[in-house]
N, C-alpha and C positions, 0 to 999 in steps of 0.2 A: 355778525348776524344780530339784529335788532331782537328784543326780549317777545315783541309780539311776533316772529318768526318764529321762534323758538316753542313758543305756545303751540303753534300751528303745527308744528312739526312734530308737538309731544302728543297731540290728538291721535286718539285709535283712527285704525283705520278699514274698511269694509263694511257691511252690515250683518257678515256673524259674528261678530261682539254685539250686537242688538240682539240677536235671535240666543247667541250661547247668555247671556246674560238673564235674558227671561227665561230659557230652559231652566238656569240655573232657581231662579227667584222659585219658580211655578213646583220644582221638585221631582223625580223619578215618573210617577204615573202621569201627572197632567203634562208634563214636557213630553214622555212618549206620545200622548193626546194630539199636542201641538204641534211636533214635529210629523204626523201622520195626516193632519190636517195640512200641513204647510205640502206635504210630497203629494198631497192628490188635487188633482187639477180640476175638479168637479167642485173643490168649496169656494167658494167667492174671497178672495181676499176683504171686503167689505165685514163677511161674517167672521172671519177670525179675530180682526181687528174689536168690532163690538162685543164677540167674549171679552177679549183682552182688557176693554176699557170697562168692563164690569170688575172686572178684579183691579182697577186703578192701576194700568200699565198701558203704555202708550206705544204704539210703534207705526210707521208709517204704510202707506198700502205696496211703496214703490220698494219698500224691504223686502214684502212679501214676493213681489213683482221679480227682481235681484235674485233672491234665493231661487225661486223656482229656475228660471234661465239657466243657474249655473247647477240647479241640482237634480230637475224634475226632466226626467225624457216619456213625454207621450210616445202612444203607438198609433 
């Protein structure tokens, strides 16, 4: 196995290590915050995201997008 496979293979993998990573950054109350915004389907991903780069944290919309799929069941 070549050293740049290797690389590739030692990379995380999913996008909750994006989301655990900033719960962890953001702390107890605003991670509940953000985690209740990520479960409701009424907040725009676009809005989460703009808090998020106001506190200089970056995440993509299609993380947002990812999480909900595998977490959020409307009725």
């Amino acid at each position: 196995m070549g050293k740049f496979l290797s690389e590739i293979k030692g990379q995380p993998v999913g996008n909750s290590g994006s989301i655990d990573s900033i719960l962890a950054k953001l702390g107890e109350t605003d991670g509940r915050d953000l985690l209740d915004a990520l479960n409701d389907p009424n907040i725009r991903p676009t809005q989460i995201i703009k808090a998020l780069q106001a506190r200089q944290i970056k995440l993509s919309p299609s993380v947002i997008t990812r999480y909900r799929a595998a977490n959020v069941t409307t009725q």
